[in-house]
DODRENDREN-861609 format. One record per residue: residue in one letter; residue number from 0; x negated, y, z negated of N, C-alpha, C in turn. Coordinates in pm, 1 decimal, padded with zeros to 6 digits, always signed. Layout:
<tipas>
r:A k:NUM n.c1:X n.c2:Y n.c3:Z ca.c1:X ca.c2:Y ca.c3:Z c.c1:X c.c2:Y c.c3:Z
...
</tipas>
This chain:
<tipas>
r:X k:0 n.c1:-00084.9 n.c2:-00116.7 n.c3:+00000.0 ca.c1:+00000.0 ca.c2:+00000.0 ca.c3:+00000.0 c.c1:-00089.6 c.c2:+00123.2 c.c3:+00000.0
r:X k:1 n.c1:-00017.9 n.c2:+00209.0 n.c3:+00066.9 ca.c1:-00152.7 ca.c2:+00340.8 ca.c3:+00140.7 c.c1:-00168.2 c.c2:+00422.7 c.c3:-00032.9
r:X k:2 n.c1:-00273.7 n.c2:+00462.6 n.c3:-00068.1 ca.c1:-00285.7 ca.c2:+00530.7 ca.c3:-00177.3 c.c1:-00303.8 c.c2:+00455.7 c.c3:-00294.0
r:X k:3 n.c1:-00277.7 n.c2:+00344.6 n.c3:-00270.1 ca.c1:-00316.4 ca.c2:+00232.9 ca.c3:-00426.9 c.c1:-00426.3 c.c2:+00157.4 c.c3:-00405.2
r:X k:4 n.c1:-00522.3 n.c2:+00166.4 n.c3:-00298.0 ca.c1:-00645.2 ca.c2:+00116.6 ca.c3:-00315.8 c.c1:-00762.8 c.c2:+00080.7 c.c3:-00411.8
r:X k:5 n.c1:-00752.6 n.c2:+00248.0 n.c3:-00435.4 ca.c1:-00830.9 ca.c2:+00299.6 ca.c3:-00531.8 c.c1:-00784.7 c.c2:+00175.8 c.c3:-00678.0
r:X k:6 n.c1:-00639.2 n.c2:+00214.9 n.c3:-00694.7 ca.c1:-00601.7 ca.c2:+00144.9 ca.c3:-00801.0 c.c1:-00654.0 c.c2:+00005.0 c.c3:-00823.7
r:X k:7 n.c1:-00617.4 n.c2:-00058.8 n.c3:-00726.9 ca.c1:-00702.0 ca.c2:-00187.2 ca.c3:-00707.2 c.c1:-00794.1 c.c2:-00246.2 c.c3:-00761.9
r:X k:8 n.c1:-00895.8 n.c2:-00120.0 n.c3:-00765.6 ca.c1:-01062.5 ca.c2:-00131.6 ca.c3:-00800.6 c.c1:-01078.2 c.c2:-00081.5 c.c3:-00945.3
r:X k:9 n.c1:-00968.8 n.c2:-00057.2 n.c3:-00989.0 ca.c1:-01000.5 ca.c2:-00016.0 ca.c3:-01140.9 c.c1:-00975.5 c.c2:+00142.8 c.c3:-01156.6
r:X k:10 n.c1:-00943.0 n.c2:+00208.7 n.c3:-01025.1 ca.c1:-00975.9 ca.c2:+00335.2 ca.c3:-01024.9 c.c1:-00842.1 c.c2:+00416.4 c.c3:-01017.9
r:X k:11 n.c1:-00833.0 n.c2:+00528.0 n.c3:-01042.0 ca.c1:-00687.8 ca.c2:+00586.7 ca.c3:-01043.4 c.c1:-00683.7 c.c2:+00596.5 c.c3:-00887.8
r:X k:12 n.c1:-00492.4 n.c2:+00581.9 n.c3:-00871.3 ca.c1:-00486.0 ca.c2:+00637.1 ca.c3:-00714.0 c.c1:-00511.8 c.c2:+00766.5 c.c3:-00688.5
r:X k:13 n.c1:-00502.7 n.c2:+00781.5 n.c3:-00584.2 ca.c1:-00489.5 ca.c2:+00969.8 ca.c3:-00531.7 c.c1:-00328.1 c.c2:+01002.3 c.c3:-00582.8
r:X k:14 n.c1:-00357.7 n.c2:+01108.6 n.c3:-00664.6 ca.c1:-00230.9 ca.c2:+01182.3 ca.c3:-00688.0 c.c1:-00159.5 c.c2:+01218.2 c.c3:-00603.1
r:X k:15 n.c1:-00212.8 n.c2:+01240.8 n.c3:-00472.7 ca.c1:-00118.6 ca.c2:+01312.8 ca.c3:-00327.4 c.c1:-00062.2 c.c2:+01206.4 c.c3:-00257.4
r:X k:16 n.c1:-00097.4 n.c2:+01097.9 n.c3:-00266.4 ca.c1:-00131.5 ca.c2:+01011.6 ca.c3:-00219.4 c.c1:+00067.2 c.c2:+00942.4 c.c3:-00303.7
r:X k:17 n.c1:+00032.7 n.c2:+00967.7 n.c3:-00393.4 ca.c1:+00136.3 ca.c2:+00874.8 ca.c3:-00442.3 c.c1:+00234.2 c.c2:+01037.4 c.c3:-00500.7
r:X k:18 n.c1:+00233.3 n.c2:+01121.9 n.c3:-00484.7 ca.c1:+00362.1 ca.c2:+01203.1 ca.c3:-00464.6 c.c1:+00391.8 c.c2:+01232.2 c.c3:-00341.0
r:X k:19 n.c1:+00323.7 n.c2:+01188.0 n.c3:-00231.9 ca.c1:+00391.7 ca.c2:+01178.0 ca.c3:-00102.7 c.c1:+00485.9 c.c2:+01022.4 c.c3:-00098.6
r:X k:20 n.c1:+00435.8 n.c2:+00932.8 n.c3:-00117.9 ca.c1:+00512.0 ca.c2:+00820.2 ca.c3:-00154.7 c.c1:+00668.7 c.c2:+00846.8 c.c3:-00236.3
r:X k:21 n.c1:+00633.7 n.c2:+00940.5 n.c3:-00375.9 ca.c1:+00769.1 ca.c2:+00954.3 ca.c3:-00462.3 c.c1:+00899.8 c.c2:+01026.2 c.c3:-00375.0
r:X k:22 n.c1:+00816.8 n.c2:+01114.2 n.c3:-00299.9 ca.c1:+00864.7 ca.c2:+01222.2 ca.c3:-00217.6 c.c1:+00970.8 c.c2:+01177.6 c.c3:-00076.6
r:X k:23 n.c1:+00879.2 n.c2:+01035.6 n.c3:-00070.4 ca.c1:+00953.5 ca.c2:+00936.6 ca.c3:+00014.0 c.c1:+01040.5 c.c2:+00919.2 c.c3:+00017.2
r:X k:24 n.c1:+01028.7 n.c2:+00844.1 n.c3:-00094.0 ca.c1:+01128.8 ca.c2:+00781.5 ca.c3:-00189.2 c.c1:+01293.4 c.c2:+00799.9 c.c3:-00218.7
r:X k:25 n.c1:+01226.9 n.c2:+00957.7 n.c3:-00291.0 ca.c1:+01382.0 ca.c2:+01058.1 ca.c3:-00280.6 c.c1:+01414.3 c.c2:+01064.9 c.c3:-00156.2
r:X k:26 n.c1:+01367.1 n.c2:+01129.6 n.c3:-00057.6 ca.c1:+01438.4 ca.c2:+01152.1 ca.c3:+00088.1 c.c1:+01536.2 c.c2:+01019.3 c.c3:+00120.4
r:X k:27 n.c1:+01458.1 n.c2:+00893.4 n.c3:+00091.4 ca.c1:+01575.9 ca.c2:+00754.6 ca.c3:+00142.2 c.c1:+01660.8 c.c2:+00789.6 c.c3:+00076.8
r:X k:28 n.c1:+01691.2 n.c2:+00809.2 n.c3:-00071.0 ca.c1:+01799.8 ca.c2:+00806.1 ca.c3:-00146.5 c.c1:+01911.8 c.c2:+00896.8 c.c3:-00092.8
r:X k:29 n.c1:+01845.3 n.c2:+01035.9 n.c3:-00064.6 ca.c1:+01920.4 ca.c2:+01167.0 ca.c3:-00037.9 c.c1:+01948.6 c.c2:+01081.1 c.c3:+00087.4
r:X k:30 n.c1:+01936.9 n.c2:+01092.0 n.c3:+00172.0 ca.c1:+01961.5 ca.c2:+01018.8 ca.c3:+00339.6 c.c1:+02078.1 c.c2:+00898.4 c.c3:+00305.4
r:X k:31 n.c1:+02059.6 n.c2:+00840.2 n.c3:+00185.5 ca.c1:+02149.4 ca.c2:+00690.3 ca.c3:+00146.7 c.c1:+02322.6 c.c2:+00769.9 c.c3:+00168.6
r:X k:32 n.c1:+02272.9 n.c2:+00868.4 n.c3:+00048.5 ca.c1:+02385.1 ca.c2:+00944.5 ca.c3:-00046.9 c.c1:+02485.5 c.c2:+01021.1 c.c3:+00052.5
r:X k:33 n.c1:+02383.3 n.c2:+01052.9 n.c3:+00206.4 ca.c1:+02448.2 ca.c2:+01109.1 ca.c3:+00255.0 c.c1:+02528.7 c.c2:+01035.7 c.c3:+00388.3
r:X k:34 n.c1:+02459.7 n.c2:+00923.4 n.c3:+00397.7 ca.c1:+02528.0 ca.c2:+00824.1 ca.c3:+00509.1 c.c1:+02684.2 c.c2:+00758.2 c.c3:+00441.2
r:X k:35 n.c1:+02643.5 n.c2:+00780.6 n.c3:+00296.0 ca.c1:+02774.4 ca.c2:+00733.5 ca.c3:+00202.9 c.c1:+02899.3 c.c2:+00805.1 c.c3:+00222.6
r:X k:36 n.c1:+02879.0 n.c2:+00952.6 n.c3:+00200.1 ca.c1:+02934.0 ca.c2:+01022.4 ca.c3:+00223.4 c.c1:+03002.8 c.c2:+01019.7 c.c3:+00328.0
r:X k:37 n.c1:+02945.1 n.c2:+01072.1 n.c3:+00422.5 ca.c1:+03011.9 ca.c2:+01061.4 ca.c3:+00569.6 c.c1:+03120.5 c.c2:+00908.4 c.c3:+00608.5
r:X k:38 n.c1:+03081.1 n.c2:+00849.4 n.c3:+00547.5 ca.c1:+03173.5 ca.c2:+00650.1 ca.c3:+00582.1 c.c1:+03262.5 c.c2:+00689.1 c.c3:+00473.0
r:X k:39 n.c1:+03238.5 n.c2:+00733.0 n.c3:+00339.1 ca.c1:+03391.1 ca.c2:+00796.0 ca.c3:+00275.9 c.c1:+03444.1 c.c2:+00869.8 c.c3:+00352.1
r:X k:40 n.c1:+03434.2 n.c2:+01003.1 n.c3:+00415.9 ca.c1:+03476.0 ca.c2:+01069.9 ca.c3:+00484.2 c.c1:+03600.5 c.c2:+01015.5 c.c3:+00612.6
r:X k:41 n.c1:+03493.6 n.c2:+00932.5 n.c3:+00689.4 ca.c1:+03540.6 ca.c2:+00852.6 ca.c3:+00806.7 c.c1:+03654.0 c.c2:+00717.9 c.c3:+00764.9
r:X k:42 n.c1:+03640.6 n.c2:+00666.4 n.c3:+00617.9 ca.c1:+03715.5 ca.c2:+00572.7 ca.c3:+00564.7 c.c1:+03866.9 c.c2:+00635.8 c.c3:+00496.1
r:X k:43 n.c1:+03851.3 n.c2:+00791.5 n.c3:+00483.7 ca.c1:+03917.2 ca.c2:+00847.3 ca.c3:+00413.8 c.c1:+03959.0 c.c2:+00986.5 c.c3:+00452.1
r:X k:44 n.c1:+04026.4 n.c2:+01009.7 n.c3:+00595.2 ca.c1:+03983.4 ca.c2:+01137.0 ca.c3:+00699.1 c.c1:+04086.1 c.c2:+01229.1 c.c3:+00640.4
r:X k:45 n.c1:+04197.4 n.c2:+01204.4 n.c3:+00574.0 ca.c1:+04309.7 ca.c2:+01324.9 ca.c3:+00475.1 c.c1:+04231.4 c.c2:+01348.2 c.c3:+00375.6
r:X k:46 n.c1:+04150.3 n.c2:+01288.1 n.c3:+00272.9 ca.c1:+04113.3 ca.c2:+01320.8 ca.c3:+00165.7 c.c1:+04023.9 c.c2:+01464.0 c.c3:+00173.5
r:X k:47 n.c1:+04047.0 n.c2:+01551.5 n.c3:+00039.7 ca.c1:+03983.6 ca.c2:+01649.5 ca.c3:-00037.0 c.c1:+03835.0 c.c2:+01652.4 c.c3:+00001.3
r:X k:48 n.c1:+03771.1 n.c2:+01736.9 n.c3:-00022.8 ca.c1:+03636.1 ca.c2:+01727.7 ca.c3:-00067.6 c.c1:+03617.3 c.c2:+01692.3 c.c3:-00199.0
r:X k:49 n.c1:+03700.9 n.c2:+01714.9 n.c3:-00272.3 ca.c1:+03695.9 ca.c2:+01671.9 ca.c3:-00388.1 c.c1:+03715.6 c.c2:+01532.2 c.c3:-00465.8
r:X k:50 n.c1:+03819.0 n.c2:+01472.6 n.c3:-00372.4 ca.c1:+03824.5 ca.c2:+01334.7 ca.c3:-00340.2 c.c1:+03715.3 c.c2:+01200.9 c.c3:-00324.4
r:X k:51 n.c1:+03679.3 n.c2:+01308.3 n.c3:-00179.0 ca.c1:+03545.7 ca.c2:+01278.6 ca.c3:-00133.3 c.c1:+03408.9 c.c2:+01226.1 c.c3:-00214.7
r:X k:52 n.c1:+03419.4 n.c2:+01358.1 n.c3:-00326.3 ca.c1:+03273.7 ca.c2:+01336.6 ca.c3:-00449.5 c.c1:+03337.7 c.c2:+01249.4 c.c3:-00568.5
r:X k:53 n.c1:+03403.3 n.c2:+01267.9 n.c3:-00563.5 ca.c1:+03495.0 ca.c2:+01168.7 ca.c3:-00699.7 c.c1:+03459.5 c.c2:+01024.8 c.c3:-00629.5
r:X k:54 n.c1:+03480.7 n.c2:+00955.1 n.c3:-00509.9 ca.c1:+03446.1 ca.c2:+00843.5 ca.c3:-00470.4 c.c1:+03325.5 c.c2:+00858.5 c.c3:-00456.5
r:X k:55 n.c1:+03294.1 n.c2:+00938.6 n.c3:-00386.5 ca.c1:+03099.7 ca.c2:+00884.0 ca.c3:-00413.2 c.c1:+03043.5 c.c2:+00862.6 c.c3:-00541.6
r:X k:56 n.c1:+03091.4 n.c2:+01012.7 n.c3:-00634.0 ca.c1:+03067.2 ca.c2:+00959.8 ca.c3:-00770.3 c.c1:+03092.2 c.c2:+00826.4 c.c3:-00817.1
r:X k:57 n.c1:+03186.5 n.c2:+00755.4 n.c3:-00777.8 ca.c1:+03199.1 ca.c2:+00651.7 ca.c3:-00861.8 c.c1:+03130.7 c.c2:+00554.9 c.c3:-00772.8
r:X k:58 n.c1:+03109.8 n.c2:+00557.0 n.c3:-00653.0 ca.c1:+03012.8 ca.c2:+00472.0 ca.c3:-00592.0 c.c1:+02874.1 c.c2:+00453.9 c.c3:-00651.4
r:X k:59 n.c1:+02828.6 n.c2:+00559.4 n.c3:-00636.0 ca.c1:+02669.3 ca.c2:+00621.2 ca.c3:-00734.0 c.c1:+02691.5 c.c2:+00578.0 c.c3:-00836.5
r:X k:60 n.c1:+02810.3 n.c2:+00517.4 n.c3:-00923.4 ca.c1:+02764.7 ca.c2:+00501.0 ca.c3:-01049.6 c.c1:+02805.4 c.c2:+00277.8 c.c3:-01064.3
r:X k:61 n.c1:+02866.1 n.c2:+00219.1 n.c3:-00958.1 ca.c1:+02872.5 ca.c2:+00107.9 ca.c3:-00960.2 c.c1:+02752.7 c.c2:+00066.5 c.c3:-00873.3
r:X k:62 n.c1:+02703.3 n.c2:+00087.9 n.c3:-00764.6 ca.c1:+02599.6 ca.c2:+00071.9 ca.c3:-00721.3 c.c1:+02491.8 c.c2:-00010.4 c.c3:-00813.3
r:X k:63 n.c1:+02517.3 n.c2:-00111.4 n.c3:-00820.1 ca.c1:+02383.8 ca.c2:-00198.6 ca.c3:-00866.0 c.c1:+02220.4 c.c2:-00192.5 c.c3:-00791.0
r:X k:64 n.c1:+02156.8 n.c2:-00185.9 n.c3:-00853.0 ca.c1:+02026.6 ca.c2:-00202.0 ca.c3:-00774.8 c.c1:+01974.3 c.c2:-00388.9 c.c3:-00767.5
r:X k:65 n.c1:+01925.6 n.c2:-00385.1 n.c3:-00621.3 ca.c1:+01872.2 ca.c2:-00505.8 ca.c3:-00607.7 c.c1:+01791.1 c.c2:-00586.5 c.c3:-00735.4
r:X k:66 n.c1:+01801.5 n.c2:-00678.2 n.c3:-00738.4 ca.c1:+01707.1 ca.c2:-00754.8 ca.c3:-00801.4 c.c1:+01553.4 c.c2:-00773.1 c.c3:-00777.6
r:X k:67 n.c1:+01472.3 n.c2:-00777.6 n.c3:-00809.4 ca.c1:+01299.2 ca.c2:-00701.6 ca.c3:-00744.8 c.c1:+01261.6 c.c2:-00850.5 c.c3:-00822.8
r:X k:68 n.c1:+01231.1 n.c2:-00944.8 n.c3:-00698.2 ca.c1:+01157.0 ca.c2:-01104.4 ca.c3:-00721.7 c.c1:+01051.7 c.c2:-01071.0 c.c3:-00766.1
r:X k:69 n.c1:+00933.0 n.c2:-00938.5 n.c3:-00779.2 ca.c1:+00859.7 ca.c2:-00936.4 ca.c3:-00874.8 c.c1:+00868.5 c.c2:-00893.2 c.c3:-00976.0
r:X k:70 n.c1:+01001.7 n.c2:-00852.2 n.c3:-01025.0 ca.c1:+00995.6 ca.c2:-00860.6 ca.c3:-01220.4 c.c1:+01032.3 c.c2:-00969.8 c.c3:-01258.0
r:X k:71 n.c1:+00972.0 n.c2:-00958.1 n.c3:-01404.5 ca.c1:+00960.1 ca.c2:-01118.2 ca.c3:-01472.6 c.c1:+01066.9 c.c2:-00988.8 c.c3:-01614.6
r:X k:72 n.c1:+01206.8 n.c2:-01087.6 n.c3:-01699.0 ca.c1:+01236.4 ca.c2:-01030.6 ca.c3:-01779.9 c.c1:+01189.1 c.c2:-01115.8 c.c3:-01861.3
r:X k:73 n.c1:+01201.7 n.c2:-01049.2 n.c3:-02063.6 ca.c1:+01141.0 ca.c2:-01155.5 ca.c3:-02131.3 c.c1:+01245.7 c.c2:-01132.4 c.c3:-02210.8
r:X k:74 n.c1:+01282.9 n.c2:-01205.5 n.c3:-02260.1 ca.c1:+01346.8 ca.c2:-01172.6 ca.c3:-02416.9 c.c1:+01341.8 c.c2:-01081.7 c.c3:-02516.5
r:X k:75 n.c1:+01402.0 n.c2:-00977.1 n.c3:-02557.3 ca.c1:+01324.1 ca.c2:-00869.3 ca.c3:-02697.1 c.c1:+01293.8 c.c2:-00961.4 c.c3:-02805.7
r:X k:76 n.c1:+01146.4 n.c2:-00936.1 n.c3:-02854.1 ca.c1:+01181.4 ca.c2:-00935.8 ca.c3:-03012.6 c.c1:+01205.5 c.c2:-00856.8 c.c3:-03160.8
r:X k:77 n.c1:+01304.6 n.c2:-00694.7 n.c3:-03061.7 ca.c1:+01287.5 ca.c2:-00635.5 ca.c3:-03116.4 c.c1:+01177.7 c.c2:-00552.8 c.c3:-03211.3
r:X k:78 n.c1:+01199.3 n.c2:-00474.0 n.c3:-03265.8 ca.c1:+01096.2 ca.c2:-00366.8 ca.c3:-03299.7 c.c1:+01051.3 c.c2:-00466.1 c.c3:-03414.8
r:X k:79 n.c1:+00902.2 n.c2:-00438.2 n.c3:-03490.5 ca.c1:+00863.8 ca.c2:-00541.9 ca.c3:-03599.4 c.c1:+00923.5 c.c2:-00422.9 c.c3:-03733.8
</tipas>
């Protein structure tokens, strides 16, 4: 992955390096949020604007995130 090389070797990444990455990141989301939008829109062509954010809102908030095959969960054993 471009910018985690360094990391690799023991060494910190490039800071630019990996806020261009974060920077990425957000843009997919914003771009997600807004392809959402528009298919409410198109699913829902009488509705409000207000309508509109009330369903996305509640989309944005059931929206599960994928499962990531590289986390491992463990059990808590709570605080000692």
């Amino acid at each position: 992955m471009p910018g985690m090389e360094s990391a690799q070797n023991g060494e910190r990444p490039d800071p630019a390096s990996l806020g261009a990455r974060l920077q990425f990141a957000l843009d997919l989301v914003e771009t997600g949020v807004t392809m959402m939008r528009q298919n409410l829109r198109r699913e829902n062509p009488h509705a409000t604007e207000a309508e509109i954010q009330a369903l996305l809102n509640a989309w944005l908030a059931e929206s599960p995130l994928p499962p990531d095959p590289n986390l491992t969960v463990r059990e808590s054993t709570g605080f000692p």
